[in-house]
SERO-4910 file (N, C-alpha, C, O; in steps of 0.05 Angstrom, whole numbers):
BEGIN
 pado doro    nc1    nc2    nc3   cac1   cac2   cac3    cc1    cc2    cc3    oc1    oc2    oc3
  Unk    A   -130    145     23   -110    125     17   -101    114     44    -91    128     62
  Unk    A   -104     90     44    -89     76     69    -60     67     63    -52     56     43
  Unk    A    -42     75     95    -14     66     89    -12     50    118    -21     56    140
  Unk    A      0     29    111      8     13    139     27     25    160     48     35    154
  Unk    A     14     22    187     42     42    203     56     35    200     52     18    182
  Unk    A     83     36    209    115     21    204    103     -8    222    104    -28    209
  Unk    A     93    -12    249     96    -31    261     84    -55    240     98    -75    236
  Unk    A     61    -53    227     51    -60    220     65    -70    195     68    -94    191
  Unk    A     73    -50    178     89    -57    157    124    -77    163    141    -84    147
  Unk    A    124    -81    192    152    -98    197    134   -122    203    148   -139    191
  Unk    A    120   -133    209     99   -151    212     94   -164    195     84   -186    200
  Unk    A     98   -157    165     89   -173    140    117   -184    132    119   -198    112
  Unk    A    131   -180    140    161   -194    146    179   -184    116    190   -201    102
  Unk    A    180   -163    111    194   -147     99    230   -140    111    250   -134     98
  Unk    A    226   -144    139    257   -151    157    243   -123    165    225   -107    159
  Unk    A    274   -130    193    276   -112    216    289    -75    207    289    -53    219
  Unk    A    295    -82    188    308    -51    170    283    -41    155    291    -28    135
  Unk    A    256    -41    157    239    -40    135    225    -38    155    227    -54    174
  Unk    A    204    -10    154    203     12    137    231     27    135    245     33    154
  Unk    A    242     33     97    255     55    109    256     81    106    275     96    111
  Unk    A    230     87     96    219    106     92    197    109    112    179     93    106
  Unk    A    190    129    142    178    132    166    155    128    154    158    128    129
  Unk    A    125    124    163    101    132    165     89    156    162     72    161    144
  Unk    A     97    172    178     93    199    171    107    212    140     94    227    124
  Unk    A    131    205    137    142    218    112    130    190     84    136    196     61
  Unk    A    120    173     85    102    159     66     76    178     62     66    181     40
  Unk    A     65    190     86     39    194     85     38    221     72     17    227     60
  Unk    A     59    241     72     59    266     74     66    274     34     62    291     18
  Unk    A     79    249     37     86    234      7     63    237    -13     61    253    -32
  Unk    A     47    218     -7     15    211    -26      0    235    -18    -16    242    -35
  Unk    A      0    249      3    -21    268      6    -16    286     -6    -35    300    -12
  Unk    A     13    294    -18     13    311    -44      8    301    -66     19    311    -86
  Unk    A     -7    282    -68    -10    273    -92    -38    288   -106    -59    283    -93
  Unk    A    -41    300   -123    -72    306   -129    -96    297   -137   -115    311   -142
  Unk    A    -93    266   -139   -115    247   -142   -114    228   -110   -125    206   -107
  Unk    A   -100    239    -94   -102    227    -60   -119    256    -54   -114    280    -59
  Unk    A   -143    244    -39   -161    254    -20   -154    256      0   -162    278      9
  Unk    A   -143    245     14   -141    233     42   -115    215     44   -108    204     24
  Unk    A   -102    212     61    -82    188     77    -95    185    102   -106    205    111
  Unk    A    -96    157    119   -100    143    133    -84    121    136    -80    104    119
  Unk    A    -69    124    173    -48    115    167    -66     83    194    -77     86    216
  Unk    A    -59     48    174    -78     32    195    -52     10    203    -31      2    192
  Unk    A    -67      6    229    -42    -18    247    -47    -51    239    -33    -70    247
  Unk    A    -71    -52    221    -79    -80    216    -62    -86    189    -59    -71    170
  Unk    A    -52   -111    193    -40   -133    173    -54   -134    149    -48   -147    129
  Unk    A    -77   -116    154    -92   -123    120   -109    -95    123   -113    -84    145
  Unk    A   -117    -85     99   -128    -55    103   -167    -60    104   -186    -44    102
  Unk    A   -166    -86    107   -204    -90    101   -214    -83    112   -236    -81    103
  Unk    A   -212    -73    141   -236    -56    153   -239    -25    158   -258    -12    167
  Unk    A   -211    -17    150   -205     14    129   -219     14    108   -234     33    105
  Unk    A   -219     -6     90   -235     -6     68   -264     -3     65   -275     13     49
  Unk    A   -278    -26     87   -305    -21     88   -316     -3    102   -340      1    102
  Unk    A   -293     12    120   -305     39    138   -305     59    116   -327     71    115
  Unk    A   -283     69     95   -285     89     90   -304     81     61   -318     98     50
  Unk    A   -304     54     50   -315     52     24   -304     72      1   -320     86    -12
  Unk    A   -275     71     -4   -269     83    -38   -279     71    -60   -287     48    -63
  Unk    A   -278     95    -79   -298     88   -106   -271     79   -120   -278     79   -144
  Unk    A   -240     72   -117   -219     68   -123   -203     48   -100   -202     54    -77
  Unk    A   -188     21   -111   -182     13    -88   -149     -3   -116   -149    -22   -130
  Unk    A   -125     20   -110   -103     14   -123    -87     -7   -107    -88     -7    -83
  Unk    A    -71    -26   -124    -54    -44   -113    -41    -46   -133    -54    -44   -154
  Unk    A     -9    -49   -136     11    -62   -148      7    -88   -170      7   -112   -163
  Unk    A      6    -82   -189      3   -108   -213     11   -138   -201     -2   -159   -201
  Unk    A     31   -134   -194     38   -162   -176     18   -175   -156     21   -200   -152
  Unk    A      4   -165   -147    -22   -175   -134    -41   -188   -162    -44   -176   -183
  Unk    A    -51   -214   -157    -76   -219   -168    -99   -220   -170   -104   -243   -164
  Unk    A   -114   -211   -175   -144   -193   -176   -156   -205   -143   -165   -193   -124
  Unk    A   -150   -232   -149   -169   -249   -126   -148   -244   -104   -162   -237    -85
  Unk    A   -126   -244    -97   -106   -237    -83   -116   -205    -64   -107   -202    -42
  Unk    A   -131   -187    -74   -133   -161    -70   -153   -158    -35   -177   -162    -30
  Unk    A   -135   -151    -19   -161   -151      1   -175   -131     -7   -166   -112    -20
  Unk    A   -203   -137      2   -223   -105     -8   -234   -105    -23   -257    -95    -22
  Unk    A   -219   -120    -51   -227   -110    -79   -252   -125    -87   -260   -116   -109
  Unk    A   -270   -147    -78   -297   -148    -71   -318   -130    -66   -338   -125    -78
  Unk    A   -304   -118    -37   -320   -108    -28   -331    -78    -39   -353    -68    -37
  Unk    A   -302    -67    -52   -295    -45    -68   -321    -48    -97   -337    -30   -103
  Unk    A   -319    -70   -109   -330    -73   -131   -369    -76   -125   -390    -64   -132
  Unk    A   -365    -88   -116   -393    -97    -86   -411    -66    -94   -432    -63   -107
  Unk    A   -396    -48    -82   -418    -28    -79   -411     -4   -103   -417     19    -97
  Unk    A   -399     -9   -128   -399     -2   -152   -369     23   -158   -366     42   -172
  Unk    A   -349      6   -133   -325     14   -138   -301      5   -166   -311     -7   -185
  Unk    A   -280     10   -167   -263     -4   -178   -240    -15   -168   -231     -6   -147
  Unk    A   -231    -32   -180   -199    -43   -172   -180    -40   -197   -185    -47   -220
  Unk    A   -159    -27   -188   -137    -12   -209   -117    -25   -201   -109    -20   -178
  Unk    A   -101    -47   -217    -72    -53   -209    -57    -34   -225    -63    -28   -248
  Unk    A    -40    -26   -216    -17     -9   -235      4    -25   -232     11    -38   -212
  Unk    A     16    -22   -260     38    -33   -273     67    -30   -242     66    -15   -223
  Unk    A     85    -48   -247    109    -46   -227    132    -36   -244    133    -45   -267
  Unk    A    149    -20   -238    172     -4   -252    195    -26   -254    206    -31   -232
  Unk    A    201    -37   -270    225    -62   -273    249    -41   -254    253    -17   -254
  Unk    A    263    -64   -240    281    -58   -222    288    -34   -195    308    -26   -184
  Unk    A    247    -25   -193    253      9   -180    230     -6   -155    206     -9   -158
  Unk    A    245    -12   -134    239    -26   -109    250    -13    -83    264      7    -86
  Unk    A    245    -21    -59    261     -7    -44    276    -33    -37    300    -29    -31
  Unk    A    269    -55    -37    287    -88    -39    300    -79    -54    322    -78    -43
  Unk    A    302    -67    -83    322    -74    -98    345    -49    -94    368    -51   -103
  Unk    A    336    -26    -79    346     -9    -68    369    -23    -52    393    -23    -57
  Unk    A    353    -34    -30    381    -36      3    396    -50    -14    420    -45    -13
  Unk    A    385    -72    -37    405    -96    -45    437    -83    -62    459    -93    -65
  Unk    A    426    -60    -69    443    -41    -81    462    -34    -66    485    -44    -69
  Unk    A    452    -12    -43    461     -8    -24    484    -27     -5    505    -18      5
  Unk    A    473    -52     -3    489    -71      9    516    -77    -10    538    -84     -2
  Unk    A    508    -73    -33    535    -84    -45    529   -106    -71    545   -111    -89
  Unk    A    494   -119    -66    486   -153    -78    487   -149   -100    482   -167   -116
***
């Protein structure tokens, strides 16, 4: 599973408070997961040459992405992978978190 470092993930312009959950404690996160193999944590703005180095037979993204939207998910399918969007939890965000937080 690839996770964006924090630098990387303040770069996609999420704001200067974001990550607020560290890199390391995201990663340590999914690696208990028991259908995660692996975490790999990458500094690029897009995970596509994570993708075509490690080649998963699984390549998950957020429903909110649209199929063609998916980096990878070509390349994923290409050599007889899949692309899995999973559903998004109505109102369970970490945006809708700080917005909480703040008071909005």
């Amino acid at each position: 599973m690839g996770v964006n470092r924090d630098a990387s993930a303040r770069r996609l312009g999420k704001g200067p408070d974001r990550p607020v959950v560290s890199e390391a404690e995201r990663a340590r996160v999914l690696a208990a997961l028991a259908a995660v193999d692996c975490v790999v944590l990458f500094d690029e703005d897009t995970p596509l040459e994570l993708i075509r180095r490690l080649r998963p037979d699984v390549l998950v993204k957020g429903a909110d992405y649209a199929p063609a939207a998916i980096v990878g998910g070509k390349e994923v399918e290409g050599w007889g992978g899949r692309v899995v969007r999973v559903p998004l939890v109505k109102d369970k965000s970490t945006t809708n978190l700080l917005a909480k937080l703040r008071g909005r």
